[in-house]
DRENDO-1510 file (C-alpha; in Angstrom, 1 decimal, always signed):
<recs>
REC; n; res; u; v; w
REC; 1; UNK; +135.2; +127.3; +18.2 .
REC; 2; UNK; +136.3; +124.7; +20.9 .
REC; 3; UNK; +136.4; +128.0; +23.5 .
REC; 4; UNK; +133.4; +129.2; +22.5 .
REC; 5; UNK; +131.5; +125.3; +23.0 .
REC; 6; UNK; +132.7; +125.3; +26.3 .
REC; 7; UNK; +131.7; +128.7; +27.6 .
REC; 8; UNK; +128.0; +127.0; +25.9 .
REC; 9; UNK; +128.1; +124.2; +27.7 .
REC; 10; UNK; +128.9; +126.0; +31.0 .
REC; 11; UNK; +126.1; +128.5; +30.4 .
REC; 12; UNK; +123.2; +127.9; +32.8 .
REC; 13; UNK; +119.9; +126.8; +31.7 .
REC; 14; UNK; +117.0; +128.5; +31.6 .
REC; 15; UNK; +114.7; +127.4; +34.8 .
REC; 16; UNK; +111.1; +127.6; +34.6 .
REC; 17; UNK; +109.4; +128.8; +37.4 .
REC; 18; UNK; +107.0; +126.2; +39.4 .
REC; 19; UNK; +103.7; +127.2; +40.9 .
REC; 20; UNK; +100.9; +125.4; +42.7 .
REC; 21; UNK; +98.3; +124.7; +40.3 .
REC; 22; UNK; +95.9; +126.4; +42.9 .
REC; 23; UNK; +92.8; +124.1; +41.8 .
REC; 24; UNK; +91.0; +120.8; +42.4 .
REC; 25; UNK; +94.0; +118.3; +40.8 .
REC; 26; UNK; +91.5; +115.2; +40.4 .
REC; 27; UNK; +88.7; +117.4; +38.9 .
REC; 28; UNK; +91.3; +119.0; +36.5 .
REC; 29; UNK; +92.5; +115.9; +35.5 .
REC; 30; UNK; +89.2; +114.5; +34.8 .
REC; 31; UNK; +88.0; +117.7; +32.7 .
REC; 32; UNK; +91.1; +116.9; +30.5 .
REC; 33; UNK; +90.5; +113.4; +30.1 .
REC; 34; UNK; +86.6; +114.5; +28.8 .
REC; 35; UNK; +88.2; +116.8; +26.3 .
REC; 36; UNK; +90.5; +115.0; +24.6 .
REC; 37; UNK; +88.4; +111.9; +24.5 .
REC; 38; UNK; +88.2; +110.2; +20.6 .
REC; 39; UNK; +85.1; +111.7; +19.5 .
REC; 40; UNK; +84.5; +109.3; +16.4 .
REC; 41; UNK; +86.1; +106.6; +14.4 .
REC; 42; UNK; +89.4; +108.0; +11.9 .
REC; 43; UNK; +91.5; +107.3; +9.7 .
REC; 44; UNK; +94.6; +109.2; +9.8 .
REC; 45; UNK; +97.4; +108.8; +7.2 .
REC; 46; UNK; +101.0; +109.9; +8.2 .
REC; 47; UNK; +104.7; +109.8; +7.4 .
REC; 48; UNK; +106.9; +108.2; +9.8 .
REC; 49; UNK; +110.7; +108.4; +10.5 .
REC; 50; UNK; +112.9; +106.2; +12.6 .
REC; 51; UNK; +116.4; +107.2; +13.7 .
REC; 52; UNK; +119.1; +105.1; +16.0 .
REC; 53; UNK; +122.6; +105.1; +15.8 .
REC; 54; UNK; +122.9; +102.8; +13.2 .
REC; 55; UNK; +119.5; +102.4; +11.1 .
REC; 56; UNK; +117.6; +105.2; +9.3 .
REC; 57; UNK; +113.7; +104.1; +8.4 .
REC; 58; UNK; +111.5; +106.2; +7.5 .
REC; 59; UNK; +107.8; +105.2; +5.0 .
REC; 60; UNK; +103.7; +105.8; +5.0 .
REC; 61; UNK; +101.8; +104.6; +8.3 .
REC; 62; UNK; +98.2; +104.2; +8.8 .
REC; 63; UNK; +96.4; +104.9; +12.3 .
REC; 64; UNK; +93.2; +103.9; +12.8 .
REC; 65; UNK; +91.2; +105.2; +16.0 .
REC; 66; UNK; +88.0; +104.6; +17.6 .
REC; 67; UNK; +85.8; +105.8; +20.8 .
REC; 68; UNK; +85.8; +104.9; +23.5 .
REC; 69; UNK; +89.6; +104.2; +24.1 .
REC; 70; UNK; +91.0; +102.3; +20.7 .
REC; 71; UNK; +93.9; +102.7; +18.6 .
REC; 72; UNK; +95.7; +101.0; +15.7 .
REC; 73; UNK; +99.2; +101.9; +14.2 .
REC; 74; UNK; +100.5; +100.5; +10.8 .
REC; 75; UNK; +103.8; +101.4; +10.0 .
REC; 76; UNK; +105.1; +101.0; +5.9 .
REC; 77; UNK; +108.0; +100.7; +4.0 .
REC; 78; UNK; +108.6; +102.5; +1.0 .
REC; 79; UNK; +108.0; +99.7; -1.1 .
REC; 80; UNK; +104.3; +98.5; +1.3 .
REC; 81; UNK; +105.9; +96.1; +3.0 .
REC; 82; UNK; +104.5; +96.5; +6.6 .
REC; 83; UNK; +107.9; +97.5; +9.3 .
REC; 84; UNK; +105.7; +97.2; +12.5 .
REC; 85; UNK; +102.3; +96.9; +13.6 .
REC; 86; UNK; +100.2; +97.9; +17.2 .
REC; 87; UNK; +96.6; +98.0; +18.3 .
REC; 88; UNK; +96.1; +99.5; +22.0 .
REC; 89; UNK; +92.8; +99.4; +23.4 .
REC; 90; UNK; +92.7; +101.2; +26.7 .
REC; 91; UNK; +95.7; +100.2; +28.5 .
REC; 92; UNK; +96.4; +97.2; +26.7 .
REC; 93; UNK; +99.1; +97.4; +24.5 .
REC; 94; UNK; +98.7; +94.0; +21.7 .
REC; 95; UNK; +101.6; +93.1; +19.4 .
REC; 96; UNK; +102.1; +90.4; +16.7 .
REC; 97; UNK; +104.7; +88.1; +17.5 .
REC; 98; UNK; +108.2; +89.1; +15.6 .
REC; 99; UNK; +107.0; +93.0; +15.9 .
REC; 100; UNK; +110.2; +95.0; +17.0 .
REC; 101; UNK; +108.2; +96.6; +20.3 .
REC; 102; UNK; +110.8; +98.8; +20.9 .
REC; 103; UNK; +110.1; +101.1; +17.9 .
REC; 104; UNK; +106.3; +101.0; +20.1 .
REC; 105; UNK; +105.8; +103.6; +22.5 .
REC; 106; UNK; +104.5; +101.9; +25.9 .
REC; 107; UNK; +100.6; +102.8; +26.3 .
REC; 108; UNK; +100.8; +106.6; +28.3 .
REC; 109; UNK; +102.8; +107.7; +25.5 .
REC; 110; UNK; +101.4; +106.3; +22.9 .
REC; 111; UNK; +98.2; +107.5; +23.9 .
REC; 112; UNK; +100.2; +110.9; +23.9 .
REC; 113; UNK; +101.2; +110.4; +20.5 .
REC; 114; UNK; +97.7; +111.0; +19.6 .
REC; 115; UNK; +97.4; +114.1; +21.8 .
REC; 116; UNK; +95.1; +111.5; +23.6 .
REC; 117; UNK; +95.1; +112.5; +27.6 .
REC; 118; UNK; +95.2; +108.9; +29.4 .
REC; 119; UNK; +96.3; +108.2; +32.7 .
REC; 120; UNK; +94.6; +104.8; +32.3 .
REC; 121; UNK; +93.7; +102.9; +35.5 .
REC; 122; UNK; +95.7; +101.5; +38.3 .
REC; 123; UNK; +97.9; +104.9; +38.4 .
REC; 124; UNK; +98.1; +107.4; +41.6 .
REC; 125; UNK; +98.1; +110.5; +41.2 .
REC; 126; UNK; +100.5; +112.7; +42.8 .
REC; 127; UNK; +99.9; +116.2; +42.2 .
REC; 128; UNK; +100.3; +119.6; +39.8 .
REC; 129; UNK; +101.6; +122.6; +39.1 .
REC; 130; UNK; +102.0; +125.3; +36.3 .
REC; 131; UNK; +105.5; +125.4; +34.7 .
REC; 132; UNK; +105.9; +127.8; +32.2 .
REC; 133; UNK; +102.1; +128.7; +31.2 .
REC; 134; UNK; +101.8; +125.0; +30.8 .
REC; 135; UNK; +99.8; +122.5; +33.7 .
REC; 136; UNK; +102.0; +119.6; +34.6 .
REC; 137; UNK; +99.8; +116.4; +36.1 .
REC; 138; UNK; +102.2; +113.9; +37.6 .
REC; 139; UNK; +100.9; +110.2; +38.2 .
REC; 140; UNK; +103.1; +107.0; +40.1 .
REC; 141; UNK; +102.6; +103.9; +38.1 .
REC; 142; UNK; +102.2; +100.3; +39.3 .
REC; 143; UNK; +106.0; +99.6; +37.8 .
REC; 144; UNK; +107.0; +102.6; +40.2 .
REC; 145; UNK; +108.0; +104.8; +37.0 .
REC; 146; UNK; +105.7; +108.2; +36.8 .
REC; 147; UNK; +104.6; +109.6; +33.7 .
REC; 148; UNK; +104.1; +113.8; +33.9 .
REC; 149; UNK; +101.5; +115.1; +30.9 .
REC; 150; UNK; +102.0; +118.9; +30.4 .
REC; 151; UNK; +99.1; +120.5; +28.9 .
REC; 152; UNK; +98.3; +123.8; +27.7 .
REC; 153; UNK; +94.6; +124.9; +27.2 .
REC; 154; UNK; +93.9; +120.9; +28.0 .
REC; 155; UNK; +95.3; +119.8; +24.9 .
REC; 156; UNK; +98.3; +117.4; +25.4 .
REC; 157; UNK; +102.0; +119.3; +24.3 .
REC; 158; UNK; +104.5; +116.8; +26.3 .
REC; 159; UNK; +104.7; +113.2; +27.8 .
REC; 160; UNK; +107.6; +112.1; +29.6 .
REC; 161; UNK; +108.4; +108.5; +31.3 .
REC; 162; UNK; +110.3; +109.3; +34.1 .
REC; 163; UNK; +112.7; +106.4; +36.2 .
REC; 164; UNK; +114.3; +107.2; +39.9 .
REC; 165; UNK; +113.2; +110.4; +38.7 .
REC; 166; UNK; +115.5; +110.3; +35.5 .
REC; 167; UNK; +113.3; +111.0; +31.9 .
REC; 168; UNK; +113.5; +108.3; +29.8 .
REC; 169; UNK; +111.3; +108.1; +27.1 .
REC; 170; UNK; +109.4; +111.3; +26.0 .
REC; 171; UNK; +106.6; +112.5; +23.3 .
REC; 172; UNK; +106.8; +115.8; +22.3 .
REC; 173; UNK; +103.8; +117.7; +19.8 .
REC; 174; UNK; +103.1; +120.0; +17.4 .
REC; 175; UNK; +99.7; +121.2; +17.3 .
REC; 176; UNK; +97.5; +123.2; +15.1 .
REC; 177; UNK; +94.1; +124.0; +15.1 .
REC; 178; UNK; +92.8; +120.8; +14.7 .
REC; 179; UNK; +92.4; +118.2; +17.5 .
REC; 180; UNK; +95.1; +115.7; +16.6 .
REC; 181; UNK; +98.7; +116.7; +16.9 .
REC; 182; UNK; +100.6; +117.9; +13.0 .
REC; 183; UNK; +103.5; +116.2; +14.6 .
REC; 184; UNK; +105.0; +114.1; +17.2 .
REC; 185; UNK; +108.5; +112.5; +18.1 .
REC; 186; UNK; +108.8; +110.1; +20.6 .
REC; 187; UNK; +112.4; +109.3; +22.0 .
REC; 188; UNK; +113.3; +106.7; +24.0 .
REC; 189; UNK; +116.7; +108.7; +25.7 .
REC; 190; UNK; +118.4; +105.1; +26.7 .
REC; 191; UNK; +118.6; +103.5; +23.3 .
REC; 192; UNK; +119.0; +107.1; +21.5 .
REC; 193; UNK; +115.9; +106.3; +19.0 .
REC; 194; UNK; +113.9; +108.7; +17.9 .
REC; 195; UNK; +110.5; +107.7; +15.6 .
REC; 196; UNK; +108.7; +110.9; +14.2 .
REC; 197; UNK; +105.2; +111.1; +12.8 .
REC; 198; UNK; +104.1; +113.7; +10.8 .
REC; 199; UNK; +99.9; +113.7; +10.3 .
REC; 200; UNK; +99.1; +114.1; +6.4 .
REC; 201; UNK; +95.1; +113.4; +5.8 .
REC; 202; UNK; +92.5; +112.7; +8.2 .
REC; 203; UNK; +89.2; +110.8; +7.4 .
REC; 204; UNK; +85.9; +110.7; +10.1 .
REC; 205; UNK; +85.1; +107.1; +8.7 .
REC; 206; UNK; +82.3; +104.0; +9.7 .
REC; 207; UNK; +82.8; +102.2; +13.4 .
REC; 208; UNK; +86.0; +99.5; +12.4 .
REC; 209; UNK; +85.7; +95.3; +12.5 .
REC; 210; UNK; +86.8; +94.6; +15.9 .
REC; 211; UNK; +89.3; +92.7; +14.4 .
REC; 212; UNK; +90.9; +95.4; +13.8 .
REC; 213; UNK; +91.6; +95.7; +17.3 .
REC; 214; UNK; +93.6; +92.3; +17.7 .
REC; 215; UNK; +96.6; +92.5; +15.3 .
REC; 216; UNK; +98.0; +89.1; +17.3 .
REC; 217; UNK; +95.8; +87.3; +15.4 .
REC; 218; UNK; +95.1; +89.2; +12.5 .
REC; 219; UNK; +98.8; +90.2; +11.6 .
REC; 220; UNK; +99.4; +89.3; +7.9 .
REC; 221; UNK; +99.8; +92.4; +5.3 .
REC; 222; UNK; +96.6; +94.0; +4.4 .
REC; 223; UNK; +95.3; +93.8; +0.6 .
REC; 224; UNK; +97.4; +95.6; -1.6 .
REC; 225; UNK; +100.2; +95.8; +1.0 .
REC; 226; UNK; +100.3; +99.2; +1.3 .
REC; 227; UNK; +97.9; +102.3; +3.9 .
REC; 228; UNK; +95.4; +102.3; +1.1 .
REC; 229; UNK; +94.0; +99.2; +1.2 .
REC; 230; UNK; +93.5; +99.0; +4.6 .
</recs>
């Protein structure tokens, strides 16, 4: 067994061939951004799972999402108590004192989460190419880090955070033939978590309170305690 792991690990990887994208970059990346836009206000109800090294989580989350550019995540315990909360409105990424943010995925990715294509403002864009039957767009971020979507059909399959040109946090989907993502992991590969969301029922709903959109200062648990009541 020991033999045969090694002559595994020693096997080379498959390596995708690269090709020029052999179109207008900016104008691609603007078409994607139109298409997979939020088209109305949802609710979406989900399971989540959280996995590190030492700590298995897993409950009911609610997400809440709204045109032109606004999100909210609740996640749940088993028992309604609330494990984490999020709103990000564009870029903007607001979280209640006491919220573990690491659990959070920055905004890109996030945004990715939702199978949302957002390379958000004060990025540069740096180019494309096919890989694979896919369409990689790579953007520089302010921070220096780059964030490459890869998109097939321009709907959103992979995210990845890439630093010194190292991956280290990436969103990976499951899609269907609906326009949110069935499933999506994110992992952030330096603290070996992994938080998994897995889309249950989806409801087009009325516009939101715009409190909903500023969890800072309206944190507490929601009536009932538990998605529902939201």
């Amino acid at each position: 067994m020991l033999g045969a792991a090694a002559l595994g690990a020693c096997a080379p990887a498959a390596v995708e061939e690269v090709e020029p994208i052999g179109i207008d970059v900016e104008q691609e990346s603007l078409r994607t951004e139109l298409a997979t836009e939020l088209e109305r206000p949802r609710r979406v109800l989900f399971d989540w799972r959280i996995r590190e090294a030492e700590l298995r989580l897993s409950g009911t989350g609610l997400a809440r999402i709204e045109p032109p550019y606004q999100a909210r995540l609740d996640l749940f315990l088993g028992n309604g108590e609330r494990a984490a909360v999020a709103a990000l409105v564009g870029g903007d990424l607001r979280l209640p004192t006491g919220v573990a943010s690491q659990v959070i995925p920055p905004p890109h990715l996030l945004w990715g989460t939702l199978g949302v294509f957002r390379p958000g403002l004060g990025v540069a864009l740096l180019g494309g190419e096919t890989i694979g039957g896919r369409m990689r767009l790579r953007y520089r971020l302010d921070s220096q880090d780059e964030v490459h979507w890869y998109l097939r059909g321009r709907r959103v399959e992979r995210v990845d955070l890439l630093r010194g040109g190292t991956v280290v946090q990436e969103v990976r989907l499951e899609l269907d033939e609906t326009d949110l993502p069935q499933r999506a992991v994110y992992r952030d590969l330096t603290a070996f978590r992994e938080l998994t969301i897995t889309r249950r029922e989806v409801e087009n709903v009325e516009p939101f309170p715009p409190d909903v959109w500023d969890p800072i200062h309206r944190g507490g648990p929601p009536p009932g305690g538990r998605p529902g009541g939201v």
